[in-house]
N, C-alpha and C positions, 0 to 999 in steps of 0.2 A: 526202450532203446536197446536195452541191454538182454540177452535171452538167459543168464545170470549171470551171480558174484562171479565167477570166475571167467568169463568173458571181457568182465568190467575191468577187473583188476589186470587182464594181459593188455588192456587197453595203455589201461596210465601205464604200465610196465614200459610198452613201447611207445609212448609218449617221452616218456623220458628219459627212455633211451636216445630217441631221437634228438632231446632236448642237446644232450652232450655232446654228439655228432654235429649238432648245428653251432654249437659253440665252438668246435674241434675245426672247424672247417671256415670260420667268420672271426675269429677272436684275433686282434690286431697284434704281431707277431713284436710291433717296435715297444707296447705298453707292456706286457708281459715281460721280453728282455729287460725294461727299465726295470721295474718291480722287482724281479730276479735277481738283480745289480743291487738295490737299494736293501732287500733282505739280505744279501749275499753280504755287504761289506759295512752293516748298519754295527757302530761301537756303542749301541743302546740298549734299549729293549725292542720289541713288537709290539705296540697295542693293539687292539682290535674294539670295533665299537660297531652296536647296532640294535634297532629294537627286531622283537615280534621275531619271524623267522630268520630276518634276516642277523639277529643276533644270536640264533642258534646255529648258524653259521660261522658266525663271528666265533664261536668260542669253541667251535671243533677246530677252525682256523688254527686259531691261538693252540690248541696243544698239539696238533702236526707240528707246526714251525719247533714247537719245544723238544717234540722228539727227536726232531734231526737238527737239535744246539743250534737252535735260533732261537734265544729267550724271548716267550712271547707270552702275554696275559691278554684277558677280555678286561674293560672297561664298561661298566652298568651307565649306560646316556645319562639316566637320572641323579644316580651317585655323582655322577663327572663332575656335574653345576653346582656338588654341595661340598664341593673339600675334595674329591677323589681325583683333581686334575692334577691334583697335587706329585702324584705317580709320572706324572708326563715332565720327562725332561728333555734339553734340548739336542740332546744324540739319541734321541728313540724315533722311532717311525709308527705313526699312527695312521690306521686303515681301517676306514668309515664303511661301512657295507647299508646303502639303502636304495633298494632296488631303483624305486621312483625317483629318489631325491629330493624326496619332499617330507622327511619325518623331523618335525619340531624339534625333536628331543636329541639329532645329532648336528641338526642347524645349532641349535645353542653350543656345545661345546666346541665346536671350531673355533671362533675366534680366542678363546683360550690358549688351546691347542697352539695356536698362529702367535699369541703371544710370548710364549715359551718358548718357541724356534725350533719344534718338532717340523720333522717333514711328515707330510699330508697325502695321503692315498685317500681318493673316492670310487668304492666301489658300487658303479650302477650302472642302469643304462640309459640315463637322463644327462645326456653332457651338456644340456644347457641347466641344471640344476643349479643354484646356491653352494650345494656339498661343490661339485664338479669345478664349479667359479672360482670357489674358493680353494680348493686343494692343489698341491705343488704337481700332483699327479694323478691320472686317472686313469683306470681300468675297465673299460667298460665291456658289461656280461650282459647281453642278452639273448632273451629267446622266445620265437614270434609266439608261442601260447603257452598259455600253464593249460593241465589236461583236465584239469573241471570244467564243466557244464558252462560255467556261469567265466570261465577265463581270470577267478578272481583268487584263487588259492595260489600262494606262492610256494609251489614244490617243486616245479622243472626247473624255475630260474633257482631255485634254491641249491638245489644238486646240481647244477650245472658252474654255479659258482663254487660251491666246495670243492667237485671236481679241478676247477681249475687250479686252484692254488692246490690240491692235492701235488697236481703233476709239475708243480712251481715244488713244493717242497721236495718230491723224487729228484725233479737236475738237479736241488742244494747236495742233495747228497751223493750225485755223481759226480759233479762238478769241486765239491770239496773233500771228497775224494773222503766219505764217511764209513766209520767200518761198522763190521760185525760187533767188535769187540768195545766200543763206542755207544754200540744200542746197548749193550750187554750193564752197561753200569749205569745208565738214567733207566732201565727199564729193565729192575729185576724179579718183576713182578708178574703172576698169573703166569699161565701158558705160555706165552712168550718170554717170558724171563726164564722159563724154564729152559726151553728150547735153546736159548742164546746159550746158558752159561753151562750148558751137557760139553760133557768132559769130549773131547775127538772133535769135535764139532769144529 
């Protein structure tokens, strides 16, 4: 198919470029605002929850939001069911990330979650899902192909939901009007810490 690796690889490249563009251009403006609003004015934490890729999404999630002073942790599905929901209180915002909305293992801790009196973000693109039914709110990210073969690797909707909450965490920090000097003391560290805390600067 391919006349080689590197043909292949500008392929998915621009697959998943495209992937962001389609979500950039489809992604409903009034779910996002809510979201926005509910990071924006949340007197809790952020959790985040999700298996497989979609909980490595979850947990890049989780420390954007921390960088720009939205306290936000990931929550392990499996942990959740055994003592770890214990973490979830009724001023935090907890945000499910599972693409299908059909993974067992964040079926299960919802109603937890719901009994604690967390508010509930579902992120997928299955709005008639269980997670979706069940949560106070829902974000839904999709994108018509992932760029394998087989349409079964979650990597475009993967980066395409990162992406989103990326440019969800840059307004927090427009909108709340976040400085320099702000990054400068959660993140004194490596390169960038460097950078921040250079004298003139």
């Amino acid at each position: 198919m391919f006349a080689n690796v590197i043909d292949s690889v500008n392929d998915t490249l621009t697959k998943e470029a495209e992937a962001i563009l389609e979500v950039k251009n489809t992604f409903d403006h009034k779910q996002v605002e809510t979201v926005f609003e509910l990071i924006k004015n949340c007197q809790g934490k952020i959790i985040t929850t999700g298996c497989g890729t979609s909980g490595a999404a979850a947990k890049k999630i989780a420390h954007t939001l921390s960088c720009v002073e939205c306290p936000s942790l990931f929550l392990t599905p499996s942990d959740a069911v055994h003592g770890a929901l214990g973490v979830v209180q009724k001023e935090d915002i907890v945000i499910a990330f599972s693409k299908g909305g059909a993974t067992q293992e964040i079926n299960n801790l919802i109603p937890g979650c719901i009994a604690k009196g967390a508010t509930l973000i579902a992120v997928t693109e299955a709005e008639n899902s269980y997670i979706a039914q069940q949560s106070h709110y829902i974000l839904k990210v999709k994108v018509s192909k992932e760029p394998d073969d087989f349409n079964m690797l979650a990597t475009s909707s993967t980066i395409a939901a990162i992406a989103l909450f990326d440019a969800i965490a840059i307004a927090m920090t427009r909108f709340k009007g976040f400085t320099k000097e702000q990054f400068a003391v959660i993140h004194p560290g490596g390169k960038v810490g460097e950078a921040l805390t250079q004298k003139g600067e």
